[in-house]
C-alpha positions in Angstrom: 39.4 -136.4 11.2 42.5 -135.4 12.0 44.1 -139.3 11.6 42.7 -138.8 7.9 44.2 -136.5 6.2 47.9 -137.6 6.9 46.6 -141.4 5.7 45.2 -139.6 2.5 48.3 -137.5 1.9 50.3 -140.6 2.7 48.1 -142.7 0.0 48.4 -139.8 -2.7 52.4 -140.0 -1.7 52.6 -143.5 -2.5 50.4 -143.9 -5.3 52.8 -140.8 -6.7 56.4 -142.6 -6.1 55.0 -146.2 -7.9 53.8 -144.5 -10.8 56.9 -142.9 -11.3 58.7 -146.3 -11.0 56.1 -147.8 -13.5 57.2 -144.5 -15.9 60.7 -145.4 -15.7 59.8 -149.4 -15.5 58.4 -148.8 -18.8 60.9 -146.5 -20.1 63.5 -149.1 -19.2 61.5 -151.4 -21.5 61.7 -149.6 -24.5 65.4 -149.5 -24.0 65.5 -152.8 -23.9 63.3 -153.6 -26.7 65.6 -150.9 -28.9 68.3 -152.7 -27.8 67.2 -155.9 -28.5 66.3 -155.2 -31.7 69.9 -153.6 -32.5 70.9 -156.9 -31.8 69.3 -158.6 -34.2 69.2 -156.5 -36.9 73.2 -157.2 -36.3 72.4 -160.8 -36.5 70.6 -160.6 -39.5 73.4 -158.5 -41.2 75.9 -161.4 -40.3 73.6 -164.5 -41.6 73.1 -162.2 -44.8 76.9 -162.1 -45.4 77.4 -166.0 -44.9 74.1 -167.0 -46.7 72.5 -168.4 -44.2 68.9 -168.1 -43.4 67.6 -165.0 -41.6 64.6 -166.5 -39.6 65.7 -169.5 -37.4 61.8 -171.2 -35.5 64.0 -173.7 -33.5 65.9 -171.2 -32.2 63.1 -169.3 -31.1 61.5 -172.7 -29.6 65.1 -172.6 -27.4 64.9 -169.2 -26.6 61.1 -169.3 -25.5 61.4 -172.6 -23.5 64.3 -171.4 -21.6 62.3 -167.7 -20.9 59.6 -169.4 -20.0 61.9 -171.7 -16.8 62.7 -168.2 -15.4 59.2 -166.7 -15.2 59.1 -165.6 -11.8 55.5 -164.5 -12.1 52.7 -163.1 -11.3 52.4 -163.3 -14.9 51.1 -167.2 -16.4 53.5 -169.0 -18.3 50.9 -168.3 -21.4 51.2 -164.6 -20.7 54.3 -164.3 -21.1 54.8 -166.5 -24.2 52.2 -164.6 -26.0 53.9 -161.4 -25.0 57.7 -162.8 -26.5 55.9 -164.2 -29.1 54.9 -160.3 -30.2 58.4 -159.4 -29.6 59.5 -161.6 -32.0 57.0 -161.5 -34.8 58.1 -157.9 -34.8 61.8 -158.4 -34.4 61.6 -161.3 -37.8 59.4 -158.3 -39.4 62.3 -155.6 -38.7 65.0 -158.2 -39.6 63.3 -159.0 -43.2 62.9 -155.1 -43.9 59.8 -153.1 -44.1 59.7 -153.5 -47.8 58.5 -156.9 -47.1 55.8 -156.0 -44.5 54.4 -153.9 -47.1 53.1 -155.7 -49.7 54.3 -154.9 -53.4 50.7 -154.9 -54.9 49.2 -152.8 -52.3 48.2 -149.2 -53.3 50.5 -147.7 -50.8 54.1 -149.2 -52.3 53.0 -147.8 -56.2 50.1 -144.6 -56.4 50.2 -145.2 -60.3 47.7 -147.7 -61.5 49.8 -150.5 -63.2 48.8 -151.9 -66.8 49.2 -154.9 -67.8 49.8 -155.5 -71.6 49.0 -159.0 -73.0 49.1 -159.5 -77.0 48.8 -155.8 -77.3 45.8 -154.8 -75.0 46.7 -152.8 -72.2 44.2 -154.1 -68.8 44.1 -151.5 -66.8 43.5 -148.5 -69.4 40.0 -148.2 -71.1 37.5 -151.1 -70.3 38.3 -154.7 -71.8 36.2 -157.6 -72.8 37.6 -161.0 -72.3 35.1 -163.8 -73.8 34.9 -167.0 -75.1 33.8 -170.7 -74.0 33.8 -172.0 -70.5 35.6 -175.1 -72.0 37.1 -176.0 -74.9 35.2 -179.0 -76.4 35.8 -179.4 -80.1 37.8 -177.9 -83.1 34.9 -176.4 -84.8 33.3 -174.9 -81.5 36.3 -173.0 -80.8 37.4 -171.9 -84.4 33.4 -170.8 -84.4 33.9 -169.0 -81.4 37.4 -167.2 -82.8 35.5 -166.3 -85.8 32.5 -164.3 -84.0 34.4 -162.9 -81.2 36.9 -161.5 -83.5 34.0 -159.8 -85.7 32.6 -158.1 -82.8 35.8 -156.3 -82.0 36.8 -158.6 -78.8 40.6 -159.2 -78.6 40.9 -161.6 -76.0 39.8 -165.0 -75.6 39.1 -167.0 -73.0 38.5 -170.9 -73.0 39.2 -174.3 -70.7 41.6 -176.7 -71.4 42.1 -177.9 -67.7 38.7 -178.0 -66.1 38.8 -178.4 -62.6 35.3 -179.6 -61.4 33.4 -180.2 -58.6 32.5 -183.7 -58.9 35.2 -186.0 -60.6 32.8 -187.5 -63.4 31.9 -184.1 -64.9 34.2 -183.1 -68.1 37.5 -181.9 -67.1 39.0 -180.8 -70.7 40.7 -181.5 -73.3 44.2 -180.4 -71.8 47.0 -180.4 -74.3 44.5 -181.1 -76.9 42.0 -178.4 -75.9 45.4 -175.7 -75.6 46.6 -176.6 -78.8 42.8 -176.2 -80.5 42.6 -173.0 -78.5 45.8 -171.4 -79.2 45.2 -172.6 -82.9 42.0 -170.5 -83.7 42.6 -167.8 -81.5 45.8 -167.2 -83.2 44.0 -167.3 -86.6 41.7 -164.6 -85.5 44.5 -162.5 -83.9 43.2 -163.0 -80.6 44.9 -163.1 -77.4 44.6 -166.4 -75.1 43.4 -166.7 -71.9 43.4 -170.1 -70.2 42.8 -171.4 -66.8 46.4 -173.6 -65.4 45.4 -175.5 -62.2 48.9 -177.5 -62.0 52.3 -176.1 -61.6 53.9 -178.9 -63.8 51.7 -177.4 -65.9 53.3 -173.6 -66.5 55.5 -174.1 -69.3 52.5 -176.0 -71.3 50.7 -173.5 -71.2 52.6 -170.6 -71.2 53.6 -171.9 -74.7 49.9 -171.4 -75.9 48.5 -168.6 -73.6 49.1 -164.9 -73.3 47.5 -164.6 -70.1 47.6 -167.4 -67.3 44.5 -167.4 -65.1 44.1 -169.0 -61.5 40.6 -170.1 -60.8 38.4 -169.3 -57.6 39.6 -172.8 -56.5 43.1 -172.2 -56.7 43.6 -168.7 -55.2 45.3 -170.2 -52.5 47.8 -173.1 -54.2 50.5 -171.9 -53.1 53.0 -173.6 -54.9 50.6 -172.9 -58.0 51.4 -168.9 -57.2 55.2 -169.6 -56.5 55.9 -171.2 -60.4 53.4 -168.4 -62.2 56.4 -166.2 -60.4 58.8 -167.2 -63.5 56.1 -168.1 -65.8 57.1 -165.3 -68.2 53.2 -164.8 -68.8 51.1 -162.5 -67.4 48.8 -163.8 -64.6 44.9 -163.3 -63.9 44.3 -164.4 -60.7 40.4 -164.9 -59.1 39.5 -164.3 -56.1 38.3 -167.5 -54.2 34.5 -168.5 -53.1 34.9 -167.1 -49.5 38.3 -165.6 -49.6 38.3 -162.1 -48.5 40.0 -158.8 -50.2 43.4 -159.3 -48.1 43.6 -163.2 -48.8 43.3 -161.9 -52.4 45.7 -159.5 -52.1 47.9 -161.9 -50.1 47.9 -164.5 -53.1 48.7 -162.0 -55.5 52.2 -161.2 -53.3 52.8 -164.8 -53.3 53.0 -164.1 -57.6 54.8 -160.6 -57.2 57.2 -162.1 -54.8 58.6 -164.6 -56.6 59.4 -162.4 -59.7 56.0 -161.9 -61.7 54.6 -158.7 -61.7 52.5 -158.8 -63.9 49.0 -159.6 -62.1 45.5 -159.0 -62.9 42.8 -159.7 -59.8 38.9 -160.7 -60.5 36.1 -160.6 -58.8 33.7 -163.5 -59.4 31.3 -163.9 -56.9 31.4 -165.0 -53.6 29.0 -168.1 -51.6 26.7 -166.6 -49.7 23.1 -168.1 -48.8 21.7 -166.7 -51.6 20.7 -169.0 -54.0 18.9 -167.2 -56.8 22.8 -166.7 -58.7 25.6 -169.3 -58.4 27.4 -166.9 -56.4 26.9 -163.0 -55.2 28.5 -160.6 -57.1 30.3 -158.3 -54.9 30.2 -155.2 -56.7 31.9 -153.4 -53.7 35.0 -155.4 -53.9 35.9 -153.3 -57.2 35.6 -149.7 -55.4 37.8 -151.5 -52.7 40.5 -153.1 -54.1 40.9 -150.2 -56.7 41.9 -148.3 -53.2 44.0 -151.1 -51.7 46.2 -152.2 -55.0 47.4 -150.1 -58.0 46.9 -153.6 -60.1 43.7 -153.8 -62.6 40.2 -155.1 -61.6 38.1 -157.0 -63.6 34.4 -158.8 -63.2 33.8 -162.1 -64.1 30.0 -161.8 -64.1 29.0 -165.6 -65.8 30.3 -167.0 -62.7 28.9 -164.5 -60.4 25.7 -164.9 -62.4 25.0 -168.4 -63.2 22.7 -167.6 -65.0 22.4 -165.9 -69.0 19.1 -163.3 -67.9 20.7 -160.5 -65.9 24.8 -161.0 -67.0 23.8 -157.3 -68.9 22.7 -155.5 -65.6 25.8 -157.0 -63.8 27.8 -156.1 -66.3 27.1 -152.4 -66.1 26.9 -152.5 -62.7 30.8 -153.9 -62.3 32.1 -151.2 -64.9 30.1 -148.2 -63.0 31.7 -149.3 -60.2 35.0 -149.0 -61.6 35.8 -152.2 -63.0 38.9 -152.1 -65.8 36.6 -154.7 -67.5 34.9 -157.7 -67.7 34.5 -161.6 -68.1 31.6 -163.2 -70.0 31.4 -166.6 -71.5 30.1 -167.1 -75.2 29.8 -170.2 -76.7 27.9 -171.1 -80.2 25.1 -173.5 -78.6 25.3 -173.3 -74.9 22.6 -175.9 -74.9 24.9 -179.0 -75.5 27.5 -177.5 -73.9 29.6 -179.7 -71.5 29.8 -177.3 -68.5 28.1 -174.5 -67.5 25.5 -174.4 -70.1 23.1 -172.3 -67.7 25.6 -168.9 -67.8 27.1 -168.8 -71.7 25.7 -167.0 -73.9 24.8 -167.5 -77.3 26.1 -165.4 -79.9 22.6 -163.2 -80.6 22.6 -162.8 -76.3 26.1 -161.9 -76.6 25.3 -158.9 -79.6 22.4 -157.8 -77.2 25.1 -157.5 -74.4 27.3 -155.5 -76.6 24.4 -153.0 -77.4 24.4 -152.0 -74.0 27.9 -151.6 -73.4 29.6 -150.2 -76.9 29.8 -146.8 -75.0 31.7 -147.7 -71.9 34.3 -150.0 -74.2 35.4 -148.9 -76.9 36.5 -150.9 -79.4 33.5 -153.2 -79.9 31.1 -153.4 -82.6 28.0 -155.0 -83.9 28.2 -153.8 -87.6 30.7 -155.8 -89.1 29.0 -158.8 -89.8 26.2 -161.1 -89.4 25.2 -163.1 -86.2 26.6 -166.1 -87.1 24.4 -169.4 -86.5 26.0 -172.2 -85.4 26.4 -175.2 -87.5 24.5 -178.7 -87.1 28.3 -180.2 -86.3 29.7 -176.8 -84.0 31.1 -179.5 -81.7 34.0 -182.3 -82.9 33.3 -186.1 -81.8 36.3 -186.5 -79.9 39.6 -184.7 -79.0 
């Protein structure tokens, strides 16, 4: 007993002096780490001034390899890459500035919801409608189209020129042709134009016939496709893709924003799930959500969430109670023959049914001004 208590005292002793040497160990550290990163901040400062590139990966490869022939252990070689390799992600962070590890669409960088005008109709005010054909297939079908929408009140149009499809022997549009048709009868109609663009050769074309550029679920994350809608000049509507999630959304849309544009609308459209009852799974939560994480407007594209014409009413109210700055719906004047997504479009009687349920929540719309208007026996041209 008495042999014990000096061991235990000697123990406490010891356990005392390396803990202190781990506190200043790990004080010594951050010095280092500070001092590090005063370095190459200076660095960075010194590239700026000659124009060269800030961020230099074969350098790092040098820099790692020859760390890594020093390791004197016990740590693995793999521990302590992994642990440089934080050191520098932060360091390239610190050297870039903090504006860029924020991004410019979140909600933190602007508290001001930001609205986004296109040919006169601010998205991101009162609740919008955007409606028209999935694709454009024929002179009369569109200038039919025009006609109605433009009755009812609706001031933006939507319609495909460039289809992109799942298989490659479905239609793919009438590009140019379908643009210029497009362009043409929304124009007489004073309606804005809203087209899909699925090519980057492809932005000025259709920035000379749209208003608003949209980026399908398939194309969230062409990359090069976000970089050139940068300078498009055009406002951009970019969907969110068929498993992406909120901050691969969000993500895309600083890929825009970065490269000089702006001017950015998101949409939720759906996302796969197993479900298959709808074409996709609305997620109505996504609109609560990103209306936290970005200050740029939400809308709802419920035909493509749908799928399907019988409950595009229910999800329509549903997206604009959750917030929603408005909503997608395709119309077209027979959606029986039409040459995609017949299943989801409505036809123009369904589509004044719709707006009886939702005249309150956007104004604007009406149902008074005309006659449903029947679609003629040749709605559809033979051939762009």
């Amino acid at each position: 007993m008495d042999h014990a208590k000096p061991a235990a005292q000697d123990t406490s002793d010891t356990l005392t002096r390396l803990r202190c040497e781990i506190d200043g160990l790990n004080s010594e550290l951050v010095s280092l780490l500070s001092r590090r990163a005063q370095i190459a901040l200076e660095i960075a400062g010194r590239k700026r001034a000659v124009g060269r590139p800030v961020h230099d990966p074969e350098r790092e490869l040098v820099m790692m390899a020859s760390t890594l022939d020093r390791n004197p252990g016990p740590f693995s070689n793999e521990v302590v890459a992994h642990l440089l390799n934080e050191v520098v992600k932060a360091t390239v962070a610190l050297m870039n500035g903090e504006e860029r590890s924020t991004l410019t669409v979140a909600r933190t960088q602007n508290s001001k919801d930001t609205i986004v005008t296109v040919k006169g109709v601010d998205v991101g005010a009162e609740p919008v409608l955007i409606a028209g054909p999935c694709s454009v297939e024929g002179e009369v079908q569109v200038e039919q189209s025009a006609r109605f929408l433009a009755s009812r009140g609706v001031r933006l149009m939507r319609g495909g020129a460039f289809k992109p499809r799942t298989s490659p022997y479905e239609f793919q549009g009438l590009g140019r042709r379908g643009l210029e048709l497009l362009s043409c009868a929304a124009r007489r109609h004073g309606l804005g134009v809203v087209t899909e663009i699925v090519d980057p050769r492809h932005v000025e074309l259709v920035s000379a016939h749209a208003d608003l550029l949209q980026v399908g679920a398939r194309n969230m994350q062409n990359f090069e496709l976000l970089k050139a809608l940068g300078s498009a000049g055009r406002p951009v509507l970019l969907k969110r893709g068929l498993a992406a999630t909120l901050d691969e959304l969000l993500h895309a849309a600083e890929y825009v924003a970065s490269h000089g544009n702006t001017r950015l609308v998101l949409c939720e459209r759906g996302i796969r799930t197993f479900e298959r009852s709808t074409r996709n799974t609305l997620d109505v939560s996504a609109v609560p959500l990103l209306r936290r994480m970005t200050h740029l407007p939400v809308l709802v594209d419920v035909s493509h969430a749908a799928g399907r014409r019988d409950i595009l009413a229910d999800l329509a109210r549903a997206a604009l109670a959750s917030g929603a700055h408005g909503l997608m719906v395709e119309v077209h004047p027979c959606p029986a023959v039409a040459r995609s997504d017949a299943q989801q479009q409505l036809d123009f009687a369904e589509f004044d049914d719709l707006l009886s349920t939702l005249r309150r929540p956007m104004p604007g719309l009406r149902l008074d001004t005309c006659p449903s208007l029947a679609a003629p026996a040749d709605w559809r041209m033979k051939g762009p």
